[in-house]
C-alpha angles and dihedrals in degrees: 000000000000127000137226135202115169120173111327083321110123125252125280129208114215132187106242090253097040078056091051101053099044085053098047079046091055094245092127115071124200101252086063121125123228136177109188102166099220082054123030098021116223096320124086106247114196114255102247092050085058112088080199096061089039094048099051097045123099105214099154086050091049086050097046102045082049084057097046094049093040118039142127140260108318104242112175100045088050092049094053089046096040093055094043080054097049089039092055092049093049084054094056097061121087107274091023103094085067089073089046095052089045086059117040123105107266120154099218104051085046101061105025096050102023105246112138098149082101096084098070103025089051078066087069102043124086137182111219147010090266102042096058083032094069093024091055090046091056093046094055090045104045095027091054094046098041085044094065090047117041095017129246091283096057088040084058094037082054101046107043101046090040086059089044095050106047082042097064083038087059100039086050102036094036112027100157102070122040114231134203135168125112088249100116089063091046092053086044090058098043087046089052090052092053093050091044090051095054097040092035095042094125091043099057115086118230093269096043086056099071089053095056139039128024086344081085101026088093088056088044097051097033081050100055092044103059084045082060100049093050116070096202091068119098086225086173086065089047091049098041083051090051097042092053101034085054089044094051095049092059095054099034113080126189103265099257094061113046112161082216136026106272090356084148101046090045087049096046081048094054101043084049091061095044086056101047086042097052094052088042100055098043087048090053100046110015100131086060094046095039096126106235123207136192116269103239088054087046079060102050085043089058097049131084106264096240098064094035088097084045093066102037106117103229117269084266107055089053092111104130118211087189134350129203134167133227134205112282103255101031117131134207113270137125133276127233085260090053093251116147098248148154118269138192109247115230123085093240098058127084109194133112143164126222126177108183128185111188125192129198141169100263139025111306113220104218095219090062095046086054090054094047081060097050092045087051095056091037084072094048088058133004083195092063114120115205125200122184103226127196111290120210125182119291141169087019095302132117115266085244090071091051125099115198118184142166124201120193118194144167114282137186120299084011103299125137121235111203119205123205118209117189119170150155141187136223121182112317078335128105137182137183150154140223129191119186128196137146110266089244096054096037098092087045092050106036096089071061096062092031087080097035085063096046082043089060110089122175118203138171118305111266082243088061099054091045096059091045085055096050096041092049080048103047114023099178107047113106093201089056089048094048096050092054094050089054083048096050097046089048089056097051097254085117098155088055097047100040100046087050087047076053100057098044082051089058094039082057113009092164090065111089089193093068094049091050094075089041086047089041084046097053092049084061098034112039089148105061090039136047089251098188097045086049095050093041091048090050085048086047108040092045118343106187130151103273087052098047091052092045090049089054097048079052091060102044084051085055085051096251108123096151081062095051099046094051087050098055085044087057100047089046099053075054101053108014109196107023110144102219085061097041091057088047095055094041086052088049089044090241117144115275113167117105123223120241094281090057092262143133111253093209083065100032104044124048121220094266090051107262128131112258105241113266091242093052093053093039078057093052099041091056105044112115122267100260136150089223087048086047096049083054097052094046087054093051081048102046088042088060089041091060084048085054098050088043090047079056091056104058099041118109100181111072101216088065091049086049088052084050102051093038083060093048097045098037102010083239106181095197132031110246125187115279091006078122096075090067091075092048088095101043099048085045086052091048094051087050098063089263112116118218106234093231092056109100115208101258098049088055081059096050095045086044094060111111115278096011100098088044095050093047083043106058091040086050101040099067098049084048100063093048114107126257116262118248113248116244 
């Protein structure tokens, strides 16, 4: 038992424990006298002489919770919500949203410009009324709280890298939409008040405790969840405020009670590198450290969450022909030469990244599909410059198949934005790529494109891959072999292809579907197959229609279109009327109509009108199906076409030129009512600087001589306008 005597009040006996507790409460004052046999003997010994009353009492904690009940104006706290306040009404004057969109959080704009001040000025910057309205509540209320407990350093130490640190979790985490708002601090504080509560739990007075602890977890939680359920609401900076706000509460201590000496002041150091650092790092080298991401997952980013399932291709589509990646925070958009690209989102950017793979259905030479794309940015501006730079190889092919060109043109307040084009072709494939940047900003950002470019990778098509698969899986299947060796040959890999295509034709000779993709290869490819002795042994061997117009097609590819057309007027004078040549000829804009007999006229009626003789056309219709026979024939027709435009010429009546010109367009052997409507538009094209394709050059002349189109035209234009008789 211990006894106590303090002042002429009498003495009172205490438990041990009921002593220790009044003194750890600061009910015993030093000029108290005990007597506590173990201790003090038989004689009373004044409180403050005794180690055991100084070493259970809790003076620092008397002082601090005085402080915490008692204590002044809040300053700090005011002066944090007072300037939010002043900042958000500057911002509502007219002028005043340019600062605010100079200082919210936006990935873009902070690392590749450098400025990363946004971290921390996108914490003082709010929306609406009611944005800064909950965000300043919970900063009085918190701010003042956490102010008392922990001091105005450790309040500042809390707020701003809470606000830091839930702003480069939201650039990174979330780089398509900017945030402000001040409530990653906020969530910092009230989860600092939650930490506090539950470690300081002894240190709190009664009233204290219902400020701190789980007396706020239910508004913390409640908070974070509606966060969570509204898609407007930037939830990583909440998340980053409320990491670091719980963290700091577990290393800062009040300052009475420092575990350290100077624990707080090391910590808020610290934290104040880090931050610096931190800005400091991402400004410098930002264009090295600019997270990429793949393109398909730049796509989904930029889409409302509610549509993003509805465009995932299913598990077993995810076959990739090339993959490249583009810039976290890019947006789609279109490039100055009208390519879908990737663009960096603020207005005041102009830089953007394409990659473009273009397939056609025939070879693609890589110099014309360079031109395509300086054409393209010609009519964006008439101003470009365009410069061919060195090529090297790239995406696996020789640097002589590489086009590499800049392209330097007038941008906004007077600037320059330069474009770089760099593609290459591969079979009817194409691939290029196209960077954009203003000219000031192009040396800072190019460690940027650098990577764009070594993260492009071009593989084979998906239709490619498909047919490998197929024919792996089913070697004997002729369907699954022909389709490879198109493949193939599509991709560029021709020898391969065609001599696959080869070996289907020998297995089946007889079979003209297997000769129409050789026939189709050697068209693309001359030059890794005998092209002519292909196409005369196909005439040869079988010769029908749909070879004849295949082997055609093959020869316009090659760029011999004479050859072709002589070919197709050869095979018509043969077999007059079959439908797979007349459909040919119309699409050439060769004649195509029989005479009464079921002929050609081109073969039956000479230039002047009369009949050929029969011997003359049974010649001709059995002579054999060669190019070289074909090459003669054309030359008899384009002679008597020459007749024809000449017969034009010197005729004076124009129902006799529109005879003429139905014959040269049609090959109609007789005149029938309202034939004549069928030239309105050509005429009308040819007025109109087109030139029809079955107009030679001398008969434009001829149409384009003052008074002729008039004269066709008023005889043309009234039967045009007839209307079409019914059929029975």
């Amino acid at each position: 038992m211990v006894e106590v005597r303090i002042g002429d009040e009498g003495v009172e006996v205490f438990s041990y424990e009921e002593f220790e507790a009044r003194v750890a409460a600061g009910r015993i004052p030093d000029d108290a006298m005990i007597r506590f046999e173990p201790v003090t003997g038989e004689g009373f010994v004044r409180a403050g002489d005794l180690d055991l009353v100084t070493s259970l009492r809790q003076d620092a904690a008397h002082a601090w919770q005085a402080r915490f009940t008692s204590s002044g104006p809040p300053i700090l706290t005011a002066l944090l919500v007072g300037v939010q306040i002043r900042i958000w009404l500057y911002t509502m004057v007219p002028g005043g949203d340019d600062m605010a969109y100079r200082g919210l959080n936006w990935l873009p704009p902070a690392m590749e410009n450098g400025e990363t001040w946004r971290l921390i000025t996108s914490g003082l910057l709010h929306t609406d009324f009611l944005h800064i309205l909950l965000n300043m509540v919970w900063l009085a209320y918190t701010g003042w709280n956490i102010e008392r407990a922990l001091g105005r350093m450790n309040l500042a130490a809390i707020f701003f890298f809470s606000v830091m640190t839930g702003a480069v979790l939201s650039m990174f985490m979330t780089p398509n939409v900017p945030s402000l708002g001040a409530s990653g601090g906020v969530y910092g504080l009230v989860s600092a008040s939650v930490v506090f509560g539950l470690v300081r739990q002894e240190l709190l007075p009664e009233r204290g405790r219902r400020l701190f602890g789980i007396a706020l977890l239910p508004y913390l939680v409640l908070m974070f969840w509606g966060g969570l359920m509204n898609d407007t609401t930037d939830n990583w900076a909440h998340f980053g405020g409320l990491m670091c706000g719980a963290f700091l509460a577990f290393v800062l201590d009040p300052p009475p009670f420092q575990r350290r000496p100077h624990q707080n002041l090391y910590i808020q150091i610290a934290g104040t590198v880090l931050t610096v650092a931190t800005m400091a790092v991402l400004g410098l080298f930002g264009p090295w450290l600019y997270p990429l991401i793949d393109k398909d997952t730049a796509i989904l980013a930029s889409l409302p969450k509610g549509s993003r399932q509805r465009v995932l291709p299913p598990e077993d589509m995810l076959l990739e022909e090339f993959t490249w990646t583009v810039p976290a925070g890019w947006k789609p958009s279109s490039n100055t030469s009208g390519d879908q690209s990737f663009r960096s989102p603020p207005s005041d950017h102009r830089r953007s990244w394409a990659v473009v793979q273009v397939d056609r259905a025939t070879p693609i030479d890589i110099d014309a599909l360079t031109e395509e794309w300086r054409e393209n940015v010609r009519r964006a501006s008439s101003e470009a410059v365009l410069e061919d730079l060195p090529a090297e190889p790239w995406q696996g092919m020789p640097a002589d198949r590489v086009r590499h060109v800049r392209a330097t043109l007038p941008g906004r307040d007077g600037g320059e934005v330069v474009i770089d084009y760099l593609g290459t072709s591969r079979g009817m494939y194409g691939l290029y790529r196209v960077s954009e940047v203003e000219a000031d900003w192009e040396s800072w950002l190019s460690p940027m494109y650098r990577r764009l470019d070594a993260g492009l990778h071009w593989t084979e098509p998906l239709a490619l891959q498909a047919a490998r698969r197929n024919a792996d899986a089913t070697q004997r299947s002729v369907k699954s072999r022909a389709t490879l060796a198109w493949e193939l040959a599509r991709w560029g890999e021709a020898a391969e292809g065609i001599a696959l295509q080869e070996a289907l034709v020998a297995e089946k000779p007889e079979d003209p579907d297997r000769w129409l993709p050789w026939i189709d290869m050697a068209g693309w490819y001359p030059d890794v197959v005998d092209s002519d002795a292909l196409y005369a042994r196909a005439l040869h061997e079988l010769g029908t229609p749909e070879i004849v117009t295949t082997v055609a097609s093959a020869l316009r590819v090659e760029g011999r279109a004479d050859d072709a057309d002589a070919l197709l007027q050869l095979a018509w004078a043969r077999e007059p009327g079959d439908r797979k040549l007349r459909r040919a000829l119309r699409k050439e804009g060769m004649p195509w109509m029989l005479d009464d007999q079921g002929l050609p006229t081109e073969l039956s009626v000479l230039p002047d009108g009369s009949a050929r003789d029969i011997d003359e056309v049974a010649r001709v219709q059995g002579v054999p199906l060669t190019l070289e026979e074909a090459r003669a024939w054309r030359k008899t027709v384009l002679a008597e076409r020459d007749a024809l435009v000449a017969r034009f010429s010197g005729e004076t009546d124009v129902e006799a030129r529109i005879a003429v010109l139905l014959r040269l367009r049609d090959g109609n052997p007789v005149v029938e009512p309202g034939d004549e409507r069928v030239l309105r538009k050509d005429l009308a094209a040819l007025e109109g600087g087109r030139t029809p394709g079955w107009m030679p050059p001398a008969l434009q002349a001829a149409l384009l001589e003052e008074g002729v189109l008039d004269a066709l035209s008023a005889r043309i234009d009234p039967v045009a306008d007839e209307p079409e008789p019914e059929e029975p």
